[in-house]
C-alpha positions as CSV (number, residue, x, y, z in Angstrom):
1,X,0.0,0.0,0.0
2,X,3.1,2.7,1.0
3,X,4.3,2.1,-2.2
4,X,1.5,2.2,-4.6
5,X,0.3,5.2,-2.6
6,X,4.0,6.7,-2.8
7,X,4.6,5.9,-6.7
8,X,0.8,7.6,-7.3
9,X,1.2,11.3,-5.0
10,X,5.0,11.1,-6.8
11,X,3.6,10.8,-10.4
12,X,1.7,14.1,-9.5
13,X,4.2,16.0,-8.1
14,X,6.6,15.0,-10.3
15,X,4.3,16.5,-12.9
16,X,3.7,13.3,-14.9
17,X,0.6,13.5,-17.5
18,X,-2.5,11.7,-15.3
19,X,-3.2,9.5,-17.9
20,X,0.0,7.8,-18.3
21,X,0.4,7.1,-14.2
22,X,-1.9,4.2,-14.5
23,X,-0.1,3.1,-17.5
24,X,3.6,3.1,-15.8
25,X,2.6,1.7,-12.5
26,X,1.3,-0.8,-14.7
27,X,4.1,-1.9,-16.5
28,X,6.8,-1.3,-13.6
29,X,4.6,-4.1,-12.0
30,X,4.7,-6.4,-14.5
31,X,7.9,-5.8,-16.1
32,X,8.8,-6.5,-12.3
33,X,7.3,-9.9,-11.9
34,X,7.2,-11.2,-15.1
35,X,10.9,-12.4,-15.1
36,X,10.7,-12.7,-11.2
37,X,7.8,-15.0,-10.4
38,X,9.1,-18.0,-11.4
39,X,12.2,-18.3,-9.7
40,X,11.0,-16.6,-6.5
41,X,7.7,-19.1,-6.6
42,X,9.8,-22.6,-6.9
43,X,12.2,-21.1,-4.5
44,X,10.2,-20.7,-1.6
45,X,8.5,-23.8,-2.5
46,X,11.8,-26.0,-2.3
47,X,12.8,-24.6,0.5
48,X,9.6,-25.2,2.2
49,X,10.1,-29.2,0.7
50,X,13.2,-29.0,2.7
51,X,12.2,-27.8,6.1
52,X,8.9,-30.3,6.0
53,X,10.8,-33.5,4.4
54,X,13.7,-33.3,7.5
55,X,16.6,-32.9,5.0
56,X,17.5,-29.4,7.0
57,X,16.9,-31.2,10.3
58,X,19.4,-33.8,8.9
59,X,22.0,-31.5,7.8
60,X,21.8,-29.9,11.4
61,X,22.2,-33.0,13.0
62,X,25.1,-34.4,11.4
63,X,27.3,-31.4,11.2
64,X,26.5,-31.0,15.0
65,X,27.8,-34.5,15.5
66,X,30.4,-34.1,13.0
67,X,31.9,-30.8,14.6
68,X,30.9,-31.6,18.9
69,X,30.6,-28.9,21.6
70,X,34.0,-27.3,20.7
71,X,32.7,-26.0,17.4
72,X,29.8,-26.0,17.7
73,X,29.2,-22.7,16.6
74,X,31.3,-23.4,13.2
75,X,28.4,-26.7,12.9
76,X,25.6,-23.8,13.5
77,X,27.3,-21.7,10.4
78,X,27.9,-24.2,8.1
79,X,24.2,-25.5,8.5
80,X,22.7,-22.1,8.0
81,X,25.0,-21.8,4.8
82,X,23.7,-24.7,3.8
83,X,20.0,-24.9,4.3
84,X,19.8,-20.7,3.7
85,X,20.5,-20.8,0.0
86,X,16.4,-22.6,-0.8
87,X,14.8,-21.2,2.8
88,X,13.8,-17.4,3.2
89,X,15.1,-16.0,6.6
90,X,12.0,-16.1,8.0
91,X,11.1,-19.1,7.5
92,X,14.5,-20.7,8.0
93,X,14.3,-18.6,11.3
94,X,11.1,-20.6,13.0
95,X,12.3,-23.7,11.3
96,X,16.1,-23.6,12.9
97,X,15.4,-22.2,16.7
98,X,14.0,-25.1,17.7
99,X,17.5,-26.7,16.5
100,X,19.6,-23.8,18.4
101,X,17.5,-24.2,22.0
102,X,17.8,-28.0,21.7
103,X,22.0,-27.8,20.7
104,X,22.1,-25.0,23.7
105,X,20.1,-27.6,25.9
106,X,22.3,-30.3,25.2
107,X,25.5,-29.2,25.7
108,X,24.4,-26.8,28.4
109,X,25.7,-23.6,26.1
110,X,24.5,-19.6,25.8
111,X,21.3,-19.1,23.8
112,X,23.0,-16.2,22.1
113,X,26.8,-18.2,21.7
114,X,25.0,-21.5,19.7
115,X,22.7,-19.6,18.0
116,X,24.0,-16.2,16.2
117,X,26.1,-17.7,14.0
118,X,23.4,-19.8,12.4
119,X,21.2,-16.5,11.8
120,X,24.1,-14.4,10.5
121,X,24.4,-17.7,7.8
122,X,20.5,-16.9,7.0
123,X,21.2,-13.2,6.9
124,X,24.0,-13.1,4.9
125,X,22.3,-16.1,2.4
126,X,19.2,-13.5,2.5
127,X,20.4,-10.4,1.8
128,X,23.3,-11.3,-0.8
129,X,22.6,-14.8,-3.0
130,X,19.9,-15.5,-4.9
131,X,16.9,-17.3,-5.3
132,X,16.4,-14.7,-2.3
133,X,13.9,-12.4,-3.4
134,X,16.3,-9.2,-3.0
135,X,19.2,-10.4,-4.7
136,X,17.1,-11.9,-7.5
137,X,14.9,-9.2,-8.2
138,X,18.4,-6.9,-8.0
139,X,20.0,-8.9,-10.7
140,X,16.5,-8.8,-13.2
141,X,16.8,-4.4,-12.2
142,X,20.4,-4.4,-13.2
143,X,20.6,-6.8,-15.8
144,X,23.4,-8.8,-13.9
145,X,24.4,-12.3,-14.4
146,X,22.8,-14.2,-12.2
147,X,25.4,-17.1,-12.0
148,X,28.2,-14.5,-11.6
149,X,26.4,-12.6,-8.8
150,X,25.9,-15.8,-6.9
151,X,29.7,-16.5,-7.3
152,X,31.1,-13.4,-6.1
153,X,28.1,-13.5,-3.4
154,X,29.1,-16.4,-2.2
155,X,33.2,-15.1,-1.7
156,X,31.7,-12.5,-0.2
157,X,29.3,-14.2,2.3
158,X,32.2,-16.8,3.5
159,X,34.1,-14.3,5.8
160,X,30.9,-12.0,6.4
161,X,29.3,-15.4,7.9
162,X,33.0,-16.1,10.1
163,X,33.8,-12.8,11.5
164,X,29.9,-12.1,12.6
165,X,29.4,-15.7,13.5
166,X,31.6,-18.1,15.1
167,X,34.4,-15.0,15.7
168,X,31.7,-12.5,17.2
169,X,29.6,-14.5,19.2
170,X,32.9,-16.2,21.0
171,X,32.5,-12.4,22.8
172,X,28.8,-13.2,23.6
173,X,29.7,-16.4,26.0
174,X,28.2,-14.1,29.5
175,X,25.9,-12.4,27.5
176,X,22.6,-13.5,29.5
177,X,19.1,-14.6,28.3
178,X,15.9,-15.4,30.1
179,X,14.0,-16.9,26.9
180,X,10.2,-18.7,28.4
181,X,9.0,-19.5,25.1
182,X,7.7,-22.7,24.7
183,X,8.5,-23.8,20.9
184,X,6.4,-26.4,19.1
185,X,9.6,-28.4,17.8
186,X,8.2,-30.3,15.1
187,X,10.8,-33.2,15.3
188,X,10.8,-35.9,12.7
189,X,12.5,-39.9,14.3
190,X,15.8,-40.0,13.0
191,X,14.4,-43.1,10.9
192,X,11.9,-41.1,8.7
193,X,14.6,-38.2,7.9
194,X,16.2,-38.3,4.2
195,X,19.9,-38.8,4.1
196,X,23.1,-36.6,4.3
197,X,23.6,-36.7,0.7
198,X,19.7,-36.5,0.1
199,X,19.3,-34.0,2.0
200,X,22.4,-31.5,1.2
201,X,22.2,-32.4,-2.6
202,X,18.7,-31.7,-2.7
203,X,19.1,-28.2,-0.5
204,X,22.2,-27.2,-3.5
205,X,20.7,-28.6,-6.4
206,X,19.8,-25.6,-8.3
207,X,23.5,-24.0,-7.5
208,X,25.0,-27.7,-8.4
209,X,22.9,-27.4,-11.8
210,X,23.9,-23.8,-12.6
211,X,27.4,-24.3,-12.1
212,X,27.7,-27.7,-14.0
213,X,25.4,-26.6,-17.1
214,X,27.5,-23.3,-17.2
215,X,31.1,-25.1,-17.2
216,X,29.3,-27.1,-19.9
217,X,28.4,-24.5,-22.1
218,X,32.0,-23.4,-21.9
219,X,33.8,-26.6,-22.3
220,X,32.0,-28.0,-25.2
221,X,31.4,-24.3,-26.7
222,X,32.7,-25.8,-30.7
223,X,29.6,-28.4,-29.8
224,X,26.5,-26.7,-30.7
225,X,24.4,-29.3,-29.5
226,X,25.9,-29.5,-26.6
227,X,26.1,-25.8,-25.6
228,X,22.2,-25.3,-26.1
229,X,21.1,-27.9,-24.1
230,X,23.8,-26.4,-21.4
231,X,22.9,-23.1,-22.0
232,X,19.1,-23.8,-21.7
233,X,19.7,-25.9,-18.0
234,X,21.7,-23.2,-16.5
235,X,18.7,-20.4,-17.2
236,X,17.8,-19.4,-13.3
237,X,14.1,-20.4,-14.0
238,X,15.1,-23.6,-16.1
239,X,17.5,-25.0,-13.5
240,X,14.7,-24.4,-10.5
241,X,12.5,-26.1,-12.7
242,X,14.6,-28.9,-13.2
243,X,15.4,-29.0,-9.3
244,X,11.6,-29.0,-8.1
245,X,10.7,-32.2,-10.3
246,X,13.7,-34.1,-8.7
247,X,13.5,-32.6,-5.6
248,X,9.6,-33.4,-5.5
249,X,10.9,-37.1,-5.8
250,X,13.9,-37.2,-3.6
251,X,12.6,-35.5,-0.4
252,X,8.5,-36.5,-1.4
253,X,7.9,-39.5,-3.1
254,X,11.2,-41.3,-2.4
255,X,10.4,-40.2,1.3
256,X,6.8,-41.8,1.2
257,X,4.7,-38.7,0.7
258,X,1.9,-39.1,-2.2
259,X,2.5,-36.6,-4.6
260,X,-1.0,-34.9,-3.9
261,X,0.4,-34.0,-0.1
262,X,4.0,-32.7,-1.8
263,X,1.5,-30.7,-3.6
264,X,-0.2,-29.3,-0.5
265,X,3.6,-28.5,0.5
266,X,4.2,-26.2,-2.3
267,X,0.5,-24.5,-1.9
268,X,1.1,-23.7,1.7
269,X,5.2,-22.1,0.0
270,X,3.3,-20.4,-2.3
271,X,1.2,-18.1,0.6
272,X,3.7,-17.5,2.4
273,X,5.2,-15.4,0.0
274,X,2.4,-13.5,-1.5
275,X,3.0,-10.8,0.5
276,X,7.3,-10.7,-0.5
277,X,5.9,-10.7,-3.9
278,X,3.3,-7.4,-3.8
279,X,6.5,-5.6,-2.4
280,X,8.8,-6.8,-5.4
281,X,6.3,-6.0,-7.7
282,X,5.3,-2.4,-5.6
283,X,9.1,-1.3,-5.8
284,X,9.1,-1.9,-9.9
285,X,6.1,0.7,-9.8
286,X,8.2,3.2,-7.9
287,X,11.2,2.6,-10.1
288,X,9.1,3.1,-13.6
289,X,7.6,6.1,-12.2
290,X,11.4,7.6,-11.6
291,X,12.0,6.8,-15.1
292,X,9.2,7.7,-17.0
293,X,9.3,11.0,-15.1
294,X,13.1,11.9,-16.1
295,X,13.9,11.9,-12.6
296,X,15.6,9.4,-12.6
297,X,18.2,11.6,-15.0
298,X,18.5,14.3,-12.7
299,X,19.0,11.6,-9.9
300,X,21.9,10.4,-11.6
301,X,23.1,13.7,-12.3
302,X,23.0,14.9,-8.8
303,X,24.3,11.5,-7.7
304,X,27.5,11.6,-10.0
305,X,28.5,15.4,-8.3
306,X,29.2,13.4,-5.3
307,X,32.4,12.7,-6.3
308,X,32.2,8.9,-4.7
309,X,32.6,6.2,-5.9
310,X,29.6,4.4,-7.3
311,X,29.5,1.1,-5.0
312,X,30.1,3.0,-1.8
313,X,26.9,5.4,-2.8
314,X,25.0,3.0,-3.6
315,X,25.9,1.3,-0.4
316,X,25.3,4.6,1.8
317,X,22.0,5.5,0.1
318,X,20.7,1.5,1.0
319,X,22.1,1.5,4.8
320,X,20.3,5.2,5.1
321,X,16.7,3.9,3.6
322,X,17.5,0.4,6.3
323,X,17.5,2.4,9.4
324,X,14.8,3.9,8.0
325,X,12.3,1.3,6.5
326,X,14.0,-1.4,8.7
327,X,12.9,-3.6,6.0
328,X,15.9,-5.1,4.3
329,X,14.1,-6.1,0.8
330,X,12.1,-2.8,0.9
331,X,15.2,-0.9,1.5
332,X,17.0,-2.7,-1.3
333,X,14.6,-2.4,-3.9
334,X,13.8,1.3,-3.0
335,X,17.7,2.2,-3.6
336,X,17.4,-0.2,-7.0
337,X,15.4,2.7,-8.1
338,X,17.8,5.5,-7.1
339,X,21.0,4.4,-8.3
340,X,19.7,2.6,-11.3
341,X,20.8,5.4,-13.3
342,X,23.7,6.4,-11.6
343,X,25.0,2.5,-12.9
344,X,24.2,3.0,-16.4
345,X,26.0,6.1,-16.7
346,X,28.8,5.5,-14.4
347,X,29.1,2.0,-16.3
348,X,29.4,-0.4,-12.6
349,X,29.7,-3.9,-13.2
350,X,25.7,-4.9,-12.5
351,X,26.6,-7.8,-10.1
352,X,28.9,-5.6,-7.7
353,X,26.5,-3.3,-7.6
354,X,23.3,-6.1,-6.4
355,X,25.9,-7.1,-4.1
356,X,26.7,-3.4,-2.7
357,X,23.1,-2.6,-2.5
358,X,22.2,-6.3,-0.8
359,X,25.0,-5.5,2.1
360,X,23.7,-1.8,2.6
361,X,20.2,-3.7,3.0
362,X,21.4,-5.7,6.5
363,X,23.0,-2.7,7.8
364,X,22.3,-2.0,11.8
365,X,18.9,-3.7,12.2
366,X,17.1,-2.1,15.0
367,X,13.6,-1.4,16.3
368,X,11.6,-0.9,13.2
369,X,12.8,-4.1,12.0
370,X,10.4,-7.2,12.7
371,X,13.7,-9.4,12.9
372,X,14.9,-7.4,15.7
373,X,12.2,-8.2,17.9
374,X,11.8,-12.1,16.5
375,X,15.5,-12.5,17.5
376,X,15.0,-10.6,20.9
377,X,12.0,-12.2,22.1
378,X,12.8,-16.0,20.9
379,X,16.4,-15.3,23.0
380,X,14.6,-13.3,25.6
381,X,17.5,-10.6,25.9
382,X,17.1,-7.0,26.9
383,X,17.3,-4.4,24.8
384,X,21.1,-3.5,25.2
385,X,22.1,-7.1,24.4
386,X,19.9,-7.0,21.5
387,X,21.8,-4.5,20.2
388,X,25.4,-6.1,21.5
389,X,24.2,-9.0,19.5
390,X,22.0,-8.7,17.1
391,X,22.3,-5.4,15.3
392,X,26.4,-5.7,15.6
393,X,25.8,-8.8,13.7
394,X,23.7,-7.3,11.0
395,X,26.3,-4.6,11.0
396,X,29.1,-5.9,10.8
397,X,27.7,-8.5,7.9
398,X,27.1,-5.1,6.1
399,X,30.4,-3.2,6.7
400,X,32.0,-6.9,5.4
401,X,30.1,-6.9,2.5
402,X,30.7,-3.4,1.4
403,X,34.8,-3.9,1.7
404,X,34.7,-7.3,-0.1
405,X,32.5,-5.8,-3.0
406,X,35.2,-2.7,-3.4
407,X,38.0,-5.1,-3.6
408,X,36.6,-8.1,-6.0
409,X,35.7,-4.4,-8.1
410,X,39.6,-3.5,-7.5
411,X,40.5,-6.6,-8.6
């Protein structure tokens, strides 16, 4: 509603002819989610395939094992890597906690120390790597490769993830928490869970798929056969395609759902992001209006007399609108629509600049942010320790972000 209401009273004051407001809020909507739908749709829904059939349970489990109460908090990280490439943050939130408090439990450990490092992994996989919503409707704005972004998002997101996981929350050991919520851990017997490599093949199939089809394409480039069929796979909406049909029979059928109640599954995925997807669709309107208005000309013009470098404005103008929208995907696709121009004429690489704009987005999470409160209520921590913790997390994963951008651009 803020921004259809926004992109309408800015049409009028920017002076735009009425009749052709309707006309751009109409196609900055659909030139939005016509390339985005897809990809955001079968994400969610195999990442909600995941978190029902066990397989992120399983990948929890094991690593925990694997790693014991000495590193624990490196099993944490390495689980939300995994499992937060398919699962929103939200939802990998309420699916995980009941993972952190039983770890904690077990090995009589600090709320905050076992379980920050698994939501920087989720905030980090949220804000910078596609099939996130963000990210992915970034790399449609700016006409970035998507396979490229995820690379460099991924060198990016490895120390981001270390130094405001595992590193930061080894400060957090005394950091007290009085947390009396009673969570409905839905835990599956260990017998009905999928296995390791069922599970963590299924979670990175669609990055398994890109990356193989795209090493194809280049390897057998003098094969034209070859090449099409590789170049076809390792389309974003092709591979997720090609992941949900397996996926459907690896974690549902081969698990001993009928495919009527994997179905269901994806149903229930798809509602759950209806809302993600208005807002998407909402900042396209905003953007369009910019455009069609020319201010998004005098934006860039304005922008450029900054004298600053590109990425770093872009990163500024993103961690301004975060503290405050507190929305991360709001703020990110609000400052799409600023700098858009400021990239085309300033010629930035398109997937440094997604990347810039998805770190500004995490930037100092505080009270207008619904994760603030999730993560301070579910850990029952005051206000000062949510801030010790939580925002310097978000923080820090943003001030990361920005310096690794600038120097993969250096480089």
């Amino acid at each position: 509603m803020a921004f259809l209401l926004v992109s309408i009273m800015a049409a009028l004051l920017l002076k735009m002819p009425m009749s052709h407001v309707a006309q751009s809020i109409s196609k900055g909507l659909g030139d939005m989610l016509g390339s985005l739908v897809i990809i955001i749709v079968l994400g969610a829904m195999l990442g909600k395939l995941v978190a029902v059939s066990g397989a992120a349970q399983k990948i929890a489990g094991v690593l925990k094992n694997i790693f014991g109460p000495r590193y624990v908090t490196w099993a944490m990280s390495l689980t939300g890597l995994i499992v937060g490439i398919p699962l929103f943050y939200t939802v990998g939130f309420v699916l995980l906690i009941p993972i952190i408090f039983t770890v904690a439990y077990n090995y009589k450990l600090p709320l905050v120390y076992v379980g920050l490092p698994m939501l920087a992994a989720l905030s980090v996989m949220h804000g910078f790597v596609p099939p996130h919503p963000s990210p992915t409707a970034l790399i449609v704005q700016f006409h970035a490769d998507f396979s490229r972004t995820f690379l460099y998002g991924m060198i990016i997101a490895i120390p981001a993830i270390i130094i405001a996981g595992p590193l930061l929350a080894s400060t957090l050991k005394s950091l007290k928490s009085t947390s009396v919520i009673a969570l409905p851990v839905n835990h599956i017997a260990d017998d009905q869970l999928p296995g390791m490599t069922n599970s963590i093949m299924s979670s990175l199939l669609p990055v398994l798929i890109i990356a193989v089809t795209t090493l194809a394409a280049k390897i057998f480039s003098h094969n034209a056969a070859v090449k099409n069929i590789a170049d076809f796979l390792s389309e974003p909406n092709m591979a997720m395609i090609t992941t949900i049909v397996i996926a459907s029979y690896t974690l549902g059928v081969l698990m001993g759902k009928k495919l009527s109640e994997v179905m269901a599954i994806y149903a229930e995925a798809v509602k759950d992001i209806a809302m993600i997807l208005l807002i998407i669709g909402s900042a396209g309107m905003l953007k369009q209006i910019f455009m069609d208005s020319g201010v998004s000309g005098q934006l860039a013009t304005t922008l450029q007399g900054l004298n600053m470098p590109p990425l770093l404005l872009a990163w500024i103008i993103t961690a301004i609108l975060r503290l405050c929208l507190g929305s991360a995907t709001v703020a990110g696709l609000t400052a799409a629509g600023i700098v858009y121009p400021l990239m085309i004429s300033a010629h930035v690489d398109p997937s440094m600049m997604v990347l810039s704009i998805g770190a500004g987005s995490l930037f100092c999470s505080h009270v207008n942010d619904p994760a603030f409160w999730l993560f301070k209520e579910y850990f029952g921590l005051s206000m000062k320790a949510t801030f010790r913790s939580w925002s310097l997390m978000e923080t820090l994963v943003s001030v990361i972000g920005l310096i690794g951008v600038l120097c993969i651009n250096a480089i």
